[in-house]
C-alpha beads as a LAMMPS data file, in Angstrom:
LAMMPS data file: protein, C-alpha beads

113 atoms
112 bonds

1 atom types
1 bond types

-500.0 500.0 xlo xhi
-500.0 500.0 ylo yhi
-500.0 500.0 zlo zhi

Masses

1 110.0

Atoms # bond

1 1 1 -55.676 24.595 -26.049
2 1 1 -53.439 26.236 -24.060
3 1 1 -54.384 24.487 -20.697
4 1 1 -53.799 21.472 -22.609
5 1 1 -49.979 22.068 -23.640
6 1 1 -49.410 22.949 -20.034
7 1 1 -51.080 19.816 -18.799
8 1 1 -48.736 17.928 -21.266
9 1 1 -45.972 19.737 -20.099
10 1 1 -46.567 19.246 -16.694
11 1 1 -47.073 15.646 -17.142
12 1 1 -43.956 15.416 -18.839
13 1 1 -42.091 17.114 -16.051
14 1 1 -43.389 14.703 -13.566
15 1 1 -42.197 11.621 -15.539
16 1 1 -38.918 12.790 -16.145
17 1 1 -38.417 13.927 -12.537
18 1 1 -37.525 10.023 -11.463
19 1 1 -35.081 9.751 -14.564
20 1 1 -33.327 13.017 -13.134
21 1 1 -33.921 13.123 -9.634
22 1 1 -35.312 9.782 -7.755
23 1 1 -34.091 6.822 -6.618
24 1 1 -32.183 5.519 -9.765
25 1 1 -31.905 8.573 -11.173
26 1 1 -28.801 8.997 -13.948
27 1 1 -26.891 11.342 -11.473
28 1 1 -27.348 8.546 -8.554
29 1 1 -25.949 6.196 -11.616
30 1 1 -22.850 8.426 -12.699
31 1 1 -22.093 8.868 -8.861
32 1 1 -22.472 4.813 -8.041
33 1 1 -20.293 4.005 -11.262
34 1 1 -17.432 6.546 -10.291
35 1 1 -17.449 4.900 -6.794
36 1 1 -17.196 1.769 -7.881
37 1 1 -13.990 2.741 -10.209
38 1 1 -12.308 4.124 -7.002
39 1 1 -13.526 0.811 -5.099
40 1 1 -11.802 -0.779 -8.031
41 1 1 -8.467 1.033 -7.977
42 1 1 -7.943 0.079 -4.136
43 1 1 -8.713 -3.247 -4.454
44 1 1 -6.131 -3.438 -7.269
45 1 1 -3.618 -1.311 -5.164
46 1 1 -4.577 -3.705 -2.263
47 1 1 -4.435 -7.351 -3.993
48 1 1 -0.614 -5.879 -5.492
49 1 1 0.385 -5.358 -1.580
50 1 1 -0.954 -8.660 -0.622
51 1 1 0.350 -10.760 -3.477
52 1 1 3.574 -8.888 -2.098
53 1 1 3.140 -10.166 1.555
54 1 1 2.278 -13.397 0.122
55 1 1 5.325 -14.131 -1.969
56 1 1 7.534 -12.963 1.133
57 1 1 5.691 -15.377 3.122
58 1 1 6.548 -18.480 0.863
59 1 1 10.006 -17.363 0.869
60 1 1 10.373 -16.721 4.163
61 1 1 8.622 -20.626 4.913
62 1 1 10.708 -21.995 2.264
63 1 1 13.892 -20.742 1.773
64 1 1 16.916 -20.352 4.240
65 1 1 18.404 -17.478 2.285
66 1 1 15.297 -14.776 3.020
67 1 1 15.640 -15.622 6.603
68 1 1 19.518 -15.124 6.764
69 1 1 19.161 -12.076 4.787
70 1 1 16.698 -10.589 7.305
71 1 1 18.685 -11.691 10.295
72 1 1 21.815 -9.915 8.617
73 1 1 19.978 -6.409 7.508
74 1 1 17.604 -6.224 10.418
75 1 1 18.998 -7.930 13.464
76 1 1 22.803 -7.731 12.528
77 1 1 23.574 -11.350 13.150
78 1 1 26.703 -12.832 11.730
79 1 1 27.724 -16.536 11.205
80 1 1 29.297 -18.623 13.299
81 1 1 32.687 -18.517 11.516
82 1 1 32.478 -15.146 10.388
83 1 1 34.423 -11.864 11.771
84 1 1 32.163 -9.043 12.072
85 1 1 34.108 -5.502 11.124
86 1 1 32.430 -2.284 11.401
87 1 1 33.869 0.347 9.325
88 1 1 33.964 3.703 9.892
89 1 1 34.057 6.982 7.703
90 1 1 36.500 9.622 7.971
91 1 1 34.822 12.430 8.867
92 1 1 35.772 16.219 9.503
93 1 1 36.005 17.602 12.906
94 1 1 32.771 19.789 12.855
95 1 1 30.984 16.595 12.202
96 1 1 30.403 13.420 14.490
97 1 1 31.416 9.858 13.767
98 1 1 28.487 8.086 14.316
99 1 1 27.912 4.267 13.399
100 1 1 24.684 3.701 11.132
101 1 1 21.766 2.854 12.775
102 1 1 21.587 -0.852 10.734
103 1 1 25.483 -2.473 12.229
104 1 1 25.390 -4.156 15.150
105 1 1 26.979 -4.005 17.991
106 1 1 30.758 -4.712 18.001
107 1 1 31.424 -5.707 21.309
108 1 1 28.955 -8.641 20.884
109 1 1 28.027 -9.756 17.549
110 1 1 24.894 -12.044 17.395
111 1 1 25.756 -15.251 15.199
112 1 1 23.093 -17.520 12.806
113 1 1 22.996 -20.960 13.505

Bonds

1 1 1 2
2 1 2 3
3 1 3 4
4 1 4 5
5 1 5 6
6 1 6 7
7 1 7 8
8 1 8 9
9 1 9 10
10 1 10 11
11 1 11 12
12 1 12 13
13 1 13 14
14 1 14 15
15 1 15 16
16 1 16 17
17 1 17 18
18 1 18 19
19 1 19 20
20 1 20 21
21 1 21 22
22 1 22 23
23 1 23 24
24 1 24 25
25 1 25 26
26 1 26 27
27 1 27 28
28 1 28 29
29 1 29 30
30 1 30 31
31 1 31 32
32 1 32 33
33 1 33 34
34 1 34 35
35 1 35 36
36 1 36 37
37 1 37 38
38 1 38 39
39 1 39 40
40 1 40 41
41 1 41 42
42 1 42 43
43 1 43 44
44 1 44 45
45 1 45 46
46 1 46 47
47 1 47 48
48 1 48 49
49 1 49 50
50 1 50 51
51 1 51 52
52 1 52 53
53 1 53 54
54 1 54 55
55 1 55 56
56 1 56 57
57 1 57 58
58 1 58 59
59 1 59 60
60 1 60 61
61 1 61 62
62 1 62 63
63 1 63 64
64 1 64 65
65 1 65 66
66 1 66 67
67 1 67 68
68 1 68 69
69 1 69 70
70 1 70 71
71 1 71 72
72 1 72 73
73 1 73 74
74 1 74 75
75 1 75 76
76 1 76 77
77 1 77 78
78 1 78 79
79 1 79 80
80 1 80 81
81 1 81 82
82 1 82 83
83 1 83 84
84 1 84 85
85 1 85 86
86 1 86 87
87 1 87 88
88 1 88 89
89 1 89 90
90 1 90 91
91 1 91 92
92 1 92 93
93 1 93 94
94 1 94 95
95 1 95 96
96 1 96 97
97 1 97 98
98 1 98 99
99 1 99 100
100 1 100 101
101 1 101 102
102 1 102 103
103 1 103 104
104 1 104 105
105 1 105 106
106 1 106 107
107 1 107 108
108 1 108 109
109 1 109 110
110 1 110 111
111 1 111 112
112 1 112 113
């Protein structure tokens, strides 16, 4: 009788091993369905940066106003009929006067056509 249980037992172990341990085991499953929530997450995180890029590509190819308002903030261009002033901070002695790194050029201010 004994032999018997341990047979059983035995068998039993050796059907449960796949269910545990083999190829589509439920830790293989846990691990596949956590790294398909992280897979998940970036995609989300990516399609939120590329709607982003998208929308500033329409308005770039559609409107006037994006483009003049990178030329101003990244290029420092001015308009034709505009007078470019650059304004600078008092500052104490110990300290330099520097301009900031976003004006342009005084001496020759680019213009938008």
């Amino acid at each position: 009788m004994k032999a018997l249980t341990l047979i059983f037992v035995i068998l039993i172990a050796l059907l449960q091993y796949p269910l545990w341990l083999g190829k589509g085991s439920w830790l293989k499953v846990w691990d596949l369905n956590r790294q398909i929530s992280e897979q998940q997450k970036l995609n989300a995180d990516l399609k939120a940066r590329n709607d982003a890029v998208d929308a500033e590509v329409r308005d770039l190819k559609q409107g006037l106003a994006a483009i003049e308002e990178r030329a101003r903030s990244e290029l420092g261009m001015i308009r034709q009929d505009e007078v470019f002033y650059q304004v600078f901070e008092r500052v104490s002695p110990d300290e330099s006067a520097t301009p900031s790194p976003t004006t342009a050029d005084p001496a020759r201010p680019a213009t938008l056509e």
